[in-house]
N, C-alpha and C positions, 0 to 999 in steps of 0.2 A: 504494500500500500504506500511506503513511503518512496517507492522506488515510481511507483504511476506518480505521486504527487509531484517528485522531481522533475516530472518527464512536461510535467504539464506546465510546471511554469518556466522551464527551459524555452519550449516555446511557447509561452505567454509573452517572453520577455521583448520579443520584436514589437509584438501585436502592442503590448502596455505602453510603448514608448509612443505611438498613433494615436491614442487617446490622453497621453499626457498632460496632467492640469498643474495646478500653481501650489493649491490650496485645499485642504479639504473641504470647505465649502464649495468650490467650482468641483469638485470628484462628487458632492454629497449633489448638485446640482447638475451634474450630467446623468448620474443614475436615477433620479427622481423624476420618473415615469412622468408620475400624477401631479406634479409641484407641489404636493402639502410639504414640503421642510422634513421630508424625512424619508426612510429608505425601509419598504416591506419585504418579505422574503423575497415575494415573484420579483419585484425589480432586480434585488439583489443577484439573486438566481440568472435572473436572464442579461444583467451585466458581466457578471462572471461567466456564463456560458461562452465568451468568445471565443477560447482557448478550443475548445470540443468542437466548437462550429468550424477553425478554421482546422481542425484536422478531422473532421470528416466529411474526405472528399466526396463521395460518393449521396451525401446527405440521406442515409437511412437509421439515425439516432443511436447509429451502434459505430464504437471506436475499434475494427476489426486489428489484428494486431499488424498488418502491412499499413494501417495510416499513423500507429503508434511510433513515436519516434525511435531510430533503431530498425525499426519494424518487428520488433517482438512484444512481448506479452500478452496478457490476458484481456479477450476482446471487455470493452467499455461501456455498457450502456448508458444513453442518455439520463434514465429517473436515477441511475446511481452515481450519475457526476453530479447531479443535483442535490440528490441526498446529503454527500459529502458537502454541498457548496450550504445546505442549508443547518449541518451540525457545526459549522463556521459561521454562522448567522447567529444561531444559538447561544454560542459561545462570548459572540461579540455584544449581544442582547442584554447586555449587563441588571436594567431595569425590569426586564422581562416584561415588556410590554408590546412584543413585538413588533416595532421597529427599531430601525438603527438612527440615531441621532448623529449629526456628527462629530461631537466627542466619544461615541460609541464604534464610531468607521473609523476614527482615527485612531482609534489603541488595538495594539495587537490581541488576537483573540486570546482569552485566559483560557 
């Protein structure tokens, strides 16, 4: 698991630099879907899906392990890269109110 996570933000890291902000408030204002001032899972989720989107070629919500970087491992489904992006939501959720504020997006997940 830690070995997928590596893999993904290896190449996130191209794709992160394209959406590049200043400030957590401009990061907390591109993810925000809806403009209420704050970040729900679905946003989050579907901000963070870029990484999966841009390696699966094919677009059928499965990370086969020839689009996996390397081209090995164990194929990816879509609800389970989500999964993972939403126990990172969780974590960052400090108030448990689900959403993320953005002194909640800007501290690393506990």
């Amino acid at each position: 698991m830690k070995r997928l996570a590596f893999l993904f933000l290896a190449l996130a890291a191209p794709l992160a630099a394209q959406a590049q902000v200043a400030a957590t408030g401009d990061y907390l204002a591109r993810m925000d879907g809806d403009g209420d001032g704050r970040i729900a899972l679905d946003e989050y989720q579907d901000w963070m899906s870029y990484a999966f989107d841009a390696m699966d070629r094919n677009r059928d919500g499965m990370l086969a392990p020839e689009e996996l970087p390397g081209g090995k491992g164990k194929p990816v489904a879509r609800a389970e890269y989500r999964a993972r992006i939403a126990a990172t939501f969780n974590k960052q959720d400090v108030d448990r109110d689900g959403f993320l504020s953005a002194k909640e997006l800007s501290a690393p997940p506990r």
